[in-house]
matplotlib code that plots the C-alpha trace (Angstrom):
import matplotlib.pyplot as plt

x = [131.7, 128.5, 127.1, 123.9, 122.2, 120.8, 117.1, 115.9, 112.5, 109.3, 107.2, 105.2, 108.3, 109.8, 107.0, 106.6, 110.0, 109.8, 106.9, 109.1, 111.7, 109.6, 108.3, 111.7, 112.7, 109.9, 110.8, 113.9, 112.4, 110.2, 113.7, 114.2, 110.9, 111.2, 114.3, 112.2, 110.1, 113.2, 115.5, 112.6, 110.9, 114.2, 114.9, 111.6, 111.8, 115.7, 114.7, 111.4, 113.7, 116.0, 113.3, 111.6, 114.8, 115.6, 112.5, 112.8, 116.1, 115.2, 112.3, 114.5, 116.8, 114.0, 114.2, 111.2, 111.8, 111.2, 108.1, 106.8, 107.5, 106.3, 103.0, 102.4, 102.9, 100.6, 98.2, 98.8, 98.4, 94.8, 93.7, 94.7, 91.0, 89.8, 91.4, 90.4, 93.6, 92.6, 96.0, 97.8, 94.5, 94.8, 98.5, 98.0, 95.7, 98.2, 100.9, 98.5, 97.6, 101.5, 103.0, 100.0, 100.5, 101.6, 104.8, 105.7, 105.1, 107.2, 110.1, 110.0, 109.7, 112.5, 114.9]
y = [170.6, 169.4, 165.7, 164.5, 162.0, 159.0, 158.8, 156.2, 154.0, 154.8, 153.2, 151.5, 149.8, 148.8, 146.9, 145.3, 144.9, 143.0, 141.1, 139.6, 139.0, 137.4, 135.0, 134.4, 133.1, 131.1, 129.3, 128.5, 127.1, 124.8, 123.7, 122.2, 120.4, 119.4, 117.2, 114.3, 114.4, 114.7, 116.9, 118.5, 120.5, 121.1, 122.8, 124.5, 126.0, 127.2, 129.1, 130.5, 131.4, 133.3, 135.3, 136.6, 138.0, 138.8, 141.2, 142.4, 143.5, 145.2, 147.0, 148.5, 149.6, 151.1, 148.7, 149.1, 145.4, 144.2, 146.5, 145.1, 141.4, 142.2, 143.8, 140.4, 138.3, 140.4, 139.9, 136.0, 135.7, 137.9, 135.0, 132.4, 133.1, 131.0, 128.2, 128.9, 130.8, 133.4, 134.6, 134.5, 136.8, 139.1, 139.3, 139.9, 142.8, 144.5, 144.0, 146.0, 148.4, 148.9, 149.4, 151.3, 154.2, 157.4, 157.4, 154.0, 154.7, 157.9, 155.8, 153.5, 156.0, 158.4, 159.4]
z = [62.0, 62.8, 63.3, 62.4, 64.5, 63.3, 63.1, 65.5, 63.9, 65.4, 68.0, 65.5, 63.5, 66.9, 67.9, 64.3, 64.5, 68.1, 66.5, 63.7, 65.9, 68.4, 65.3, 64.8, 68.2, 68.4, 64.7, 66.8, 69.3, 67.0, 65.6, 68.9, 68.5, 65.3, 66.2, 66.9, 63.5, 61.3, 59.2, 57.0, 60.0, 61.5, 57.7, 57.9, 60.8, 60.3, 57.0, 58.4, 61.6, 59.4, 57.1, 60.5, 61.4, 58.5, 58.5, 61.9, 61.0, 57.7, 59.6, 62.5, 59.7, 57.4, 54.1, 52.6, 50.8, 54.6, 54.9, 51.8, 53.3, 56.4, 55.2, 53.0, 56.4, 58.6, 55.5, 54.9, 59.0, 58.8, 56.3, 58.8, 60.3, 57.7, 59.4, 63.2, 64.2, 66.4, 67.6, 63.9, 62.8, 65.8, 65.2, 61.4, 62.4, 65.3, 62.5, 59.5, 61.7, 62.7, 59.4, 57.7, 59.9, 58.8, 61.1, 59.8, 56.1, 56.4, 57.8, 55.0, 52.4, 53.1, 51.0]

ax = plt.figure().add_subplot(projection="3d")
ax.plot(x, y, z, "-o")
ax.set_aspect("equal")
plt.show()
């Protein structure tokens, strides 16, 4: 009998995956902060914590609804240059250039 391994996600989803997961820490972290402005940033935060998981999680596992979500966010985060973000625009760019690659689009669209 013989086993199959399990495919393991390629350097590019793993980073993009670490990316969304790193936006997702950091929502937690602005949880903390929002303790002192009230229960609607504390909200904010807490849902915007879980969908970066969220995404990081459906990346590492090859969803391609989370590729799709993830691709949108990289895009909404390019347009943040229109608002004097530099590191959400540079982000948007690394996370584009991530998921458009050949090796990540194959990931995403296996059978």
């Amino acid at each position: 009998m013989t086993t199959v391994a399990p495919r393991q996600a390629p350097i590019t989803v793993i980073l993009a995956a670490v990316v969304f997961l790193l936006a997702g820490l950091q929502a937690v972290l602005r949880m903390y902060d929002g303790l002192d402005g009230g229960a609607g940033g504390i909200i904010v935060a807490l849902i915007a914590a879980v969908i970066y998981l969220a995404i990081a999680y459906g990346l590492w596992k090859g969803n391609k609804i989370a590729w799709i979500l993830a691709v949108i966010g990289g895009a909404l985060a390019v347009l943040s240059i229109f608002s004097g973000d530099w590191l959400s625009f540079a982000t948007g760019i690394v996370l584009l250039v991530l998921l458009l690659l050949p090796q990540s689009r194959q990931w995403f669209n296996r059978a």
